[in-house]
N, C-alpha and C positions, 0 to 999 in steps of 0.2 A: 167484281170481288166475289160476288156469290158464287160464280164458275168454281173459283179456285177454291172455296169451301167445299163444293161438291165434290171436286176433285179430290182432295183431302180424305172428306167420308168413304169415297171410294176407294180408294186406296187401303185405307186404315181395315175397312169392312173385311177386302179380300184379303189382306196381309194377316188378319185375325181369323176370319171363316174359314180359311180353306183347311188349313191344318185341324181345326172345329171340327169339320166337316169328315178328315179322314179318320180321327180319333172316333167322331160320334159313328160315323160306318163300321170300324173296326168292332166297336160296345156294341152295337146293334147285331153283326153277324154272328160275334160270339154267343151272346146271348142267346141269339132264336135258334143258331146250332144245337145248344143245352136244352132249351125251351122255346121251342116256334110262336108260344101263343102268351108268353111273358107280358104282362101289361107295364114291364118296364123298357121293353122295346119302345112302345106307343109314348112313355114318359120322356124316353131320349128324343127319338123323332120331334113329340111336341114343342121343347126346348130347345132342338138345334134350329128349326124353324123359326119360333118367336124370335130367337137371338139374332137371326140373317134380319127380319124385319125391323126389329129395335136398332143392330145398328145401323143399317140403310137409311134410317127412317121411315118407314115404309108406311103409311097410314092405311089401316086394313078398318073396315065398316061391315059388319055382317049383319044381313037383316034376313030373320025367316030359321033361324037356329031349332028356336024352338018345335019347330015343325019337322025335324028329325031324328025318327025312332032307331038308336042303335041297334035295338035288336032284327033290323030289314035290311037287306043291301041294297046298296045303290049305284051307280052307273053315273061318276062325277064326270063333267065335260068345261074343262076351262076355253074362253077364245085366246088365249095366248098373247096377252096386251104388254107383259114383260116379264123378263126373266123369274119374275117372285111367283109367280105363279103357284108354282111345286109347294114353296114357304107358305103363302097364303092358304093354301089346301091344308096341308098338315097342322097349320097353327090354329084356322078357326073351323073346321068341320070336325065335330067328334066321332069320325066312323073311319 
């Protein structure tokens, strides 16, 4: 039974995200076209993210936040354990 609940959530996810997804790209390229450096880019991104995680269910745990200075770049390297990956970048790293 729990199959076909997954089943379900998946379905439901991509039948809701995808079109999410091209709307939130569309607001993102307008926007940065206008203004590349719009901290309402960063506010879209953060929310189309969370929103693939919330409804996947995706349980995200970050440890170590506090030990990164926006104002430094950084050179993020995920190992690619599943598709959320991208999600999980955008939703808990503030950079």
């Amino acid at each position: 039974m729990r199959f076909v609940g997954d089943l379900i959530r998946t379905f439901v996810t991509f039948v809701v995200m995808v079109p999410v997804t091209a709307v939130a790209a569309s607001i993102v390229t307008a926007t940065a076209i206008v203004k590349n450096d719009s901290p309402f880019v960063e506010w879209v991104i953060r929310r189309w993210a969370a929103m693939w995680m919330w409804l996947a269910k995706v349980n995200l745990e970050v440890v170590g936040r506090e030990n990164i200075d926006p104002s430094r770049s950084y050179v993020i390297i995920s190992n690619h354990l599943s598709a959320f990956d991208i999600m999980a970048h955008f939703a808990a790293l503030p950079v």
